[in-house]
C-alpha positions in Angstrom: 0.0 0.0 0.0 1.0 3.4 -1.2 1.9 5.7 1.6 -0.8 8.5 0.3 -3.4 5.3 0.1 -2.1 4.4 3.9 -3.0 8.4 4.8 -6.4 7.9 3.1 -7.6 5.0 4.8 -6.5 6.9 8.6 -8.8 9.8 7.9 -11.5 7.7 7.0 -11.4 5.3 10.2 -10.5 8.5 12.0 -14.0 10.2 10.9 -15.9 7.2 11.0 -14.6 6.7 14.6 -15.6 10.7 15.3 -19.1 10.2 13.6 -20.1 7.1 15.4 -19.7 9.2 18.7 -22.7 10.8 17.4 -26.2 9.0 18.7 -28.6 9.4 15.7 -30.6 6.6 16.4 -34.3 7.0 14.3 -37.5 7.2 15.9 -39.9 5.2 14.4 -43.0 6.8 16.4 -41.7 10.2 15.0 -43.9 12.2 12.0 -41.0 14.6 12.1 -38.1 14.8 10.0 -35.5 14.2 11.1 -37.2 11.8 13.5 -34.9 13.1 16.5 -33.4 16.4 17.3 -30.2 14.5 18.2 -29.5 13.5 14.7 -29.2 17.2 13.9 -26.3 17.3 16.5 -24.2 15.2 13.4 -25.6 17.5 10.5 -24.2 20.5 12.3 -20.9 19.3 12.5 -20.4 18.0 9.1 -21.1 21.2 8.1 -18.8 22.9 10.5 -16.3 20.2 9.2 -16.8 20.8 5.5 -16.4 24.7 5.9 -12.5 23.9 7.6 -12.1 21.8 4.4 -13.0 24.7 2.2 -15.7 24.4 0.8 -18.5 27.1 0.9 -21.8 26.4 -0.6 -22.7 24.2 2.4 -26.3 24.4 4.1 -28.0 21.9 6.8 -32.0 22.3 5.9 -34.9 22.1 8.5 -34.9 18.6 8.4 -31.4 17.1 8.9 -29.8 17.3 5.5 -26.7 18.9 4.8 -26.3 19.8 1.2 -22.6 20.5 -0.2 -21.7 21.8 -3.8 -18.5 21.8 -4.9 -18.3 23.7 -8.7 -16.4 22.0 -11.2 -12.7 22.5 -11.6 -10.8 22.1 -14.6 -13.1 20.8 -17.6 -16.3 22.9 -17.2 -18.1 20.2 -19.0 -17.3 17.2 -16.7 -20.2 15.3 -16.0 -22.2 16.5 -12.4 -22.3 13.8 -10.0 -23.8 13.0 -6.6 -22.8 11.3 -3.4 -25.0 10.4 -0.7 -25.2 9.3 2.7 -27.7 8.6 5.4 -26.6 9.2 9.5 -29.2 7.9 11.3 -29.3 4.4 12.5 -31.5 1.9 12.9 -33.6 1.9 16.2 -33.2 -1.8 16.6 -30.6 -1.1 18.9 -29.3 1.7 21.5 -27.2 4.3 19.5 -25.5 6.5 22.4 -22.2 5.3 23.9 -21.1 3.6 21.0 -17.8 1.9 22.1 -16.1 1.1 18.9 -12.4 -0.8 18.7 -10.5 -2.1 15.5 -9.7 -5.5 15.7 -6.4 -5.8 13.7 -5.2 -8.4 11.2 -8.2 -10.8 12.0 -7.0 -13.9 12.2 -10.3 -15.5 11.6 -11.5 -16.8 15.1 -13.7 -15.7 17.6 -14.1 -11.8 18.3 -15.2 -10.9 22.0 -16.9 -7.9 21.8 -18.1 -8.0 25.6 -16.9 -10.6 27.6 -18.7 -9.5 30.9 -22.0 -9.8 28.6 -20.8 -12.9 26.6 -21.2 -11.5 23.7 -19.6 -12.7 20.7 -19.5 -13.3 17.0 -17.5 -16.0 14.7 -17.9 -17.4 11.4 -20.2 -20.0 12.0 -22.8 -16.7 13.2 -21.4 -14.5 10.6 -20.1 -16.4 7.3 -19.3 -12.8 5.8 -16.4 -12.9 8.5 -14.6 -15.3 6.3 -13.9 -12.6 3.3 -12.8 -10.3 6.3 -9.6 -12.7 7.7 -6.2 -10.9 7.6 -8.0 -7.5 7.6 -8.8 -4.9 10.5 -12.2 -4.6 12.0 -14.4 -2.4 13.4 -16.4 -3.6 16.1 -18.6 -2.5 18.8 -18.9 -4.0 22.0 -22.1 -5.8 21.6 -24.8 -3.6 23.0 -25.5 -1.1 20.8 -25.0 -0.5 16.9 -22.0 0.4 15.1 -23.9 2.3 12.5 -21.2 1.3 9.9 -24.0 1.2 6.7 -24.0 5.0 6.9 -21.4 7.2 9.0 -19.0 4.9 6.8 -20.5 6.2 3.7 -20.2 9.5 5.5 -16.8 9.3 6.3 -15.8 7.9 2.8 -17.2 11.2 1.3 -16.0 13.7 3.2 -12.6 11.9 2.9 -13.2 12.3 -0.6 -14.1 16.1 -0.9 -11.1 16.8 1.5 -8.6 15.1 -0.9 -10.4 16.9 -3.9 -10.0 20.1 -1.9 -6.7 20.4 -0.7 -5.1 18.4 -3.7 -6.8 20.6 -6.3 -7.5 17.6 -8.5 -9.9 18.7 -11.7 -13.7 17.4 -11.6 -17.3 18.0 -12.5 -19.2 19.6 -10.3 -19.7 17.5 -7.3 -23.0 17.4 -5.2 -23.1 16.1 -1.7 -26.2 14.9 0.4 
């Protein structure tokens, strides 16, 4: 792995790490939107976050979505394109105190991720585990959610305007959600 690759992949488990921190569990019994005030909490600091990077059309809306444009560089008919990202999580499971830790260089066997609780997970549970040996892990410790499906997605694209940003590499305008 490339050292600027090695960089890359930091400040995207660094991010993800900072967004998980961030309870934005749903709630389902909610007719609002976003369904909890909490989840506004993350909003307002991607934006706050994006801004440092540099870029300025950046707006959270009245219900929980930040918006980002960044204007084409370079060829000024590139193709537009969009990323997008959910943060909140499920409410299947708590979403405050999220205690992540990386498990490194898995080697394949069982992962504790509580042993006062006895809770657990292997391949025999989880047969995507097997496509997962020799890498690091993200893990929780077994009582709440991780939220991985979408402050991962989050993390990857911010990751990917910062680079864009401070590296001034040429592309179409970009739209973020």
């Amino acid at each position: 792995i490339t050292e600027r690759k090695e960089e890359l992949i930091m400040n995207v488990v660094e991010r993800f790490l900072k967004y998980v921190s961030f309870d934005t569990e749903s709630d389902p019994h909610s007719e609002s939107y976003p369904t909890s005030l909490k989840q506004l909490e993350l909003g307002k600091y991607l934006v706050e976050e994006l801004k440092e990077i540099g870029v300025e059309d950046v707006h959270l809306n009245e219900h929980g979505i930040v918006y980002a444009k960044l204007p084409a560089t370079g060829n000024a008919n590139a193709k537009k394109v969009g990323f997008v990202a959910h943060m909140d999580t499920s409410p299947d499971m708590c979403g405050a105190n999220v205690k992540p830790r990386i498990v490194e260089n898995y080697d394949g066997g069982t992962i504790v991720l509580n042993e006062e609780l006895n809770i657990s997970m292997n391949r025999d549970m989880f047969a995507c585990l097997n496509r997962h040996i020799g890498k690091d892990l993200i893990v929780t410790d077994g009582t709440t959610l991780l939220g991985a499906d979408d402050k991962a997605g989050v993390a990857e694209i911010m990751t990917m305007v910062e680079t864009l940003v401070k590296e001034n590499i040429p592309h179409g305008e970009i739209r973020i959600a």
